[in-house]
DRENPA-3360 file (N, C-alpha, C; in nm, 2 decimals, always signed):
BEGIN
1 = XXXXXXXX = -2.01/-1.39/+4.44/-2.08/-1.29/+4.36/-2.15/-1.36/+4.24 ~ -2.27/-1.32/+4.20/-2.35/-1.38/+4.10/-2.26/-1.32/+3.99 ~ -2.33/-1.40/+3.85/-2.26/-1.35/+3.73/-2.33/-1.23/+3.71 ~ -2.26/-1.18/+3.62/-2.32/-1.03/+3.60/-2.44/-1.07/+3.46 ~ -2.54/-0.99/+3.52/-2.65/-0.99/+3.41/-2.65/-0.90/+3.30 ~ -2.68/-0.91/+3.19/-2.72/-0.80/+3.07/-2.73/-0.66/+3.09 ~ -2.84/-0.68/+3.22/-2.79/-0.54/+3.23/-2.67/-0.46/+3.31 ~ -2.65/-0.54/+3.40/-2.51/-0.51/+3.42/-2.38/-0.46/+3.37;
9 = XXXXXXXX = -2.40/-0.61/+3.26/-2.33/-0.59/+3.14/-2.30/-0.46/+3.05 ~ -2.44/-0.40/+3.01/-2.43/-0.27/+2.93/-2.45/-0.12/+3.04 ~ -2.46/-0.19/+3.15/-2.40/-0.04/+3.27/-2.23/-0.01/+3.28 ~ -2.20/-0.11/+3.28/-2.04/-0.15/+3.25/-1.95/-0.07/+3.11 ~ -2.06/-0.12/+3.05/-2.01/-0.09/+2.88/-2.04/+0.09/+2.89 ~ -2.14/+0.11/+2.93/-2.19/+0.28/+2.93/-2.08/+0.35/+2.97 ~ -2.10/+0.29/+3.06/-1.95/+0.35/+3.23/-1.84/+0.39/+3.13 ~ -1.79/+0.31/+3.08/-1.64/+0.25/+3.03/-1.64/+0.36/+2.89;
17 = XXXXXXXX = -1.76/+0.35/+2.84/-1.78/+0.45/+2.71/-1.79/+0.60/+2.73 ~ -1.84/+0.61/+2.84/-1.91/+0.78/+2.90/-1.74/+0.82/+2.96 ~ -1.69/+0.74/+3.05/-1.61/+0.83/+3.18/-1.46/+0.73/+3.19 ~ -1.38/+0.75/+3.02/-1.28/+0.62/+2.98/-1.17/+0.66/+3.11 ~ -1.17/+0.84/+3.22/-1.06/+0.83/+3.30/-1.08/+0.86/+3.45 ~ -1.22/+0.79/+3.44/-1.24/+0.83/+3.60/-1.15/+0.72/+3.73 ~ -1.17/+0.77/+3.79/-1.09/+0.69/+3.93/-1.18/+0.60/+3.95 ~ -1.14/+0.49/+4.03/-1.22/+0.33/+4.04/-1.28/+0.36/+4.12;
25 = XXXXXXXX = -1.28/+0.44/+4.21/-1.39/+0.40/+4.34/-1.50/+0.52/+4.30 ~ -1.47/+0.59/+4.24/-1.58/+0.69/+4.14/-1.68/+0.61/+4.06 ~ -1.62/+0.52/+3.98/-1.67/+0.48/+3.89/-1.77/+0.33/+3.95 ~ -1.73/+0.31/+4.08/-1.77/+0.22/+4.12/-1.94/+0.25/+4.17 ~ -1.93/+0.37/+4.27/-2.01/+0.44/+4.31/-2.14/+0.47/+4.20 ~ -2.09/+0.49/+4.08/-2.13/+0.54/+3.98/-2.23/+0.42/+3.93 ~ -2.14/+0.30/+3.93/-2.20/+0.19/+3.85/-2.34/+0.13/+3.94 ~ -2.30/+0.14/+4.10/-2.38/+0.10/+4.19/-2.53/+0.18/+4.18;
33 = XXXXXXXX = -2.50/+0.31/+4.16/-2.63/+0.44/+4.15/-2.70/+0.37/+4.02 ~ -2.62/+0.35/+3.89/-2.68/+0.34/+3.78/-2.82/+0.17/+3.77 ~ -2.73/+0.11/+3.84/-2.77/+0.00/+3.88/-2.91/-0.02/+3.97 ~ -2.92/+0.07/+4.06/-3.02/+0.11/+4.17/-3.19/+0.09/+4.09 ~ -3.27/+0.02/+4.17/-3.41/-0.03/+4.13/-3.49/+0.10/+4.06 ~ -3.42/+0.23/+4.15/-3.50/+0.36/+4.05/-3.48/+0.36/+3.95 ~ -3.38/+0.30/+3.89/-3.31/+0.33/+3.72/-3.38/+0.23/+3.61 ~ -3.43/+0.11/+3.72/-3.41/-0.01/+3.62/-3.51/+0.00/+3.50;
41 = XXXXXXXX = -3.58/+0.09/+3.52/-3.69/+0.10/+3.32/-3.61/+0.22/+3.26 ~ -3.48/+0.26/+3.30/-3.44/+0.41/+3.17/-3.32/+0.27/+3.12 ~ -3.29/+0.32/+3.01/-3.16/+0.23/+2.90/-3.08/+0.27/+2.99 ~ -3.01/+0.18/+2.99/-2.79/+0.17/+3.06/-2.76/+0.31/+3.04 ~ -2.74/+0.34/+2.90/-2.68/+0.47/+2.88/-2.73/+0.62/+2.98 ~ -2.85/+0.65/+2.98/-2.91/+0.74/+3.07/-2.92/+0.71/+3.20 ~ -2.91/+0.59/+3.25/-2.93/+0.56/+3.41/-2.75/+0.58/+3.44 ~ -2.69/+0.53/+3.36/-2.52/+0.58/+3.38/-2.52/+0.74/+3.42;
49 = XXXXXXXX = -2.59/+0.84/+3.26/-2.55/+0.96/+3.26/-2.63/+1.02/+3.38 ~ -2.74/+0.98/+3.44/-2.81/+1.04/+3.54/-2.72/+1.00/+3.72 ~ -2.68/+0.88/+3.70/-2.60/+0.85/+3.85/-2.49/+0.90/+3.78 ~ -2.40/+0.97/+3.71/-2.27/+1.05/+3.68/-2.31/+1.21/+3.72 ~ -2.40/+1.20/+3.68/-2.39/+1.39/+3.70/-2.43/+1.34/+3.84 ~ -2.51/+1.28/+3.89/-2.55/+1.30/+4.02/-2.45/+1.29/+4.17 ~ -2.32/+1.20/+4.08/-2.25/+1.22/+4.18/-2.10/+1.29/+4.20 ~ -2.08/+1.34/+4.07/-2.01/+1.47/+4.05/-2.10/+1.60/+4.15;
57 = XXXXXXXX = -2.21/+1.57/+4.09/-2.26/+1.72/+4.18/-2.25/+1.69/+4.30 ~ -2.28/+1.61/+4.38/-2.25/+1.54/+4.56/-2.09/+1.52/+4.59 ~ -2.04/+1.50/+4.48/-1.92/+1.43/+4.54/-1.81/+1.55/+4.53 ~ -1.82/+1.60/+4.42/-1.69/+1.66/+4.37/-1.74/+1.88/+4.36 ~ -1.85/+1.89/+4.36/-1.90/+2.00/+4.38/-1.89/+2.11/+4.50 ~ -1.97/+2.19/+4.52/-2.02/+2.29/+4.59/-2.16/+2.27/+4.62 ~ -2.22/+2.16/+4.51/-2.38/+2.17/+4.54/-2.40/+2.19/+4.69 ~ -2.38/+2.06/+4.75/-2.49/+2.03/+4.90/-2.45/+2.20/+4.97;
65 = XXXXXXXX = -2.29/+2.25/+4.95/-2.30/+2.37/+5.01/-2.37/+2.53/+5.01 ~ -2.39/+2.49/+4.86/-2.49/+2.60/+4.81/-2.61/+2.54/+4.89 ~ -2.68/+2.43/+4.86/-2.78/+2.40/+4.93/-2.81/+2.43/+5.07 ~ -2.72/+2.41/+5.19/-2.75/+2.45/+5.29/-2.74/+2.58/+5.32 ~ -2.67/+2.64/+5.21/-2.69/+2.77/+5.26/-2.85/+2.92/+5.18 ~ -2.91/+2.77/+5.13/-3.03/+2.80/+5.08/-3.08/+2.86/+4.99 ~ -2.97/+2.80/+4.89/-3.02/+2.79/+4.74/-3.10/+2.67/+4.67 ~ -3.21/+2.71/+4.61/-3.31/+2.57/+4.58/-3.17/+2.52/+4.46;
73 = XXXXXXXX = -3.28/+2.40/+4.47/-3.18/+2.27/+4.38/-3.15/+2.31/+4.22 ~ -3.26/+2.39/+4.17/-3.19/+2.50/+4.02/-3.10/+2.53/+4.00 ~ -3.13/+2.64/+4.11/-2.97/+2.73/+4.11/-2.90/+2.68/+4.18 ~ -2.88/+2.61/+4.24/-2.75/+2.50/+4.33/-2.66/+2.45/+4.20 ~ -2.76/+2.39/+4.10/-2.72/+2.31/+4.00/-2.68/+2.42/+3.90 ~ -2.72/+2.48/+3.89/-2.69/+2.62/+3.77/-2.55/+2.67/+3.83 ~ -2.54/+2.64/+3.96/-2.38/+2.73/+3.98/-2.27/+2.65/+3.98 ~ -2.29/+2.47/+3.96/-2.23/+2.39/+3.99/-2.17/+2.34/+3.86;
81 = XXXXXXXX = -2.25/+2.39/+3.72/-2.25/+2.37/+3.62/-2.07/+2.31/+3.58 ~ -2.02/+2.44/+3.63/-1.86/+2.46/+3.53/-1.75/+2.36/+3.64 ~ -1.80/+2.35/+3.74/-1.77/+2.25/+3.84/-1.74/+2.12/+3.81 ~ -1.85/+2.06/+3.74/-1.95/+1.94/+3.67/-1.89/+1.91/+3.59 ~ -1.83/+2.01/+3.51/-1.81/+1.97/+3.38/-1.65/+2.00/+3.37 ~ -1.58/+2.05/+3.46/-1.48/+2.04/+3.53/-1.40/+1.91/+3.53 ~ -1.49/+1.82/+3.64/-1.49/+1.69/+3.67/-1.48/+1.59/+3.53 ~ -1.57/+1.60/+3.47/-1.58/+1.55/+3.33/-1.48/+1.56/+3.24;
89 = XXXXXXXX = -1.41/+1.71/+3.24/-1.34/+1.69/+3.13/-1.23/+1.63/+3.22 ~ -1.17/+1.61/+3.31/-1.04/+1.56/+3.38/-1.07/+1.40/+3.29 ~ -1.24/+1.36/+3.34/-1.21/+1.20/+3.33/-1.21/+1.22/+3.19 ~ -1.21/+1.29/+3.10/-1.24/+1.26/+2.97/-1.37/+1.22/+2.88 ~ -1.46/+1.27/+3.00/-1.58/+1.21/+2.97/-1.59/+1.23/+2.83 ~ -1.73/+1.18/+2.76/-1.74/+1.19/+2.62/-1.88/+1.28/+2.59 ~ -1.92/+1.31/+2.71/-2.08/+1.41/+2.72/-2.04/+1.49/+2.83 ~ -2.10/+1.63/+2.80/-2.07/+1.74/+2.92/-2.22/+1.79/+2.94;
97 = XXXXXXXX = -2.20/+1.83/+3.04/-2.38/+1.92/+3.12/-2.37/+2.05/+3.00 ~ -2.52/+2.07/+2.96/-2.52/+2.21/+2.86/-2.62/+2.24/+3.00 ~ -2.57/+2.43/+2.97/-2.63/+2.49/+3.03/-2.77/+2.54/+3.07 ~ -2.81/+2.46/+2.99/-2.95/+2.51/+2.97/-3.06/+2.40/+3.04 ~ -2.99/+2.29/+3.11/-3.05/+2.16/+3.19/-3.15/+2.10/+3.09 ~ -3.14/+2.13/+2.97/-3.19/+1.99/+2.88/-3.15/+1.84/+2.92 ~ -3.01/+1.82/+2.94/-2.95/+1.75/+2.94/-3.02/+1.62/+3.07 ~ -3.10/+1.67/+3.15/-3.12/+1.58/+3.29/-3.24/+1.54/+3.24;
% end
């Protein structure tokens, strides 16, 4: 494995700051999303907070189920809210989803 680069480095540091009690293979998942070539022009901090909500809502939600059962991605995400934030407070996150989707 190569050394870890800078930005790596502060995806790591985000991770570890945002989500100090998530499970490892969560957070692994997490780090890999944040890492992903879509992310690479937002700062560590938002490419973290955008692959965290994104995979609480996939992983640990109701979304995709609301979804197939044909609710658009708003309201999928509007009902997944308390769910979301659910998930967050277990890990102890240090930022929760406000309801009003400022937050994405």
């Amino acid at each position: 494995m190569s050394p870890p680069t800078g930005r790596r480095r502060a995806i790591a540091k985000a991770l570890t700051a945002l989500l100090p009690l998530a499970p490892y293979a969560d957070m692994e998942r997490i780090r890999a999303d944040a890492g992903a070539a879509h992310m690479k022009t937002l700062p560590p901090t938002i490419a973290v907070w955008l692959a965290t909500i994104a995979h609480v809502r996939h992983s640990h939600t109701d979304y995709e189920k609301l979804l197939a059962e044909g609710y658009d991605r708003d309201s999928a995400r509007f009902f997944v809210i308390e769910q979301t934030n659910g998930v967050l407070t277990r890990w102890r996150a240090t930022r929760l989803l406000e309801e009003d989707g400022e937050d994405e």
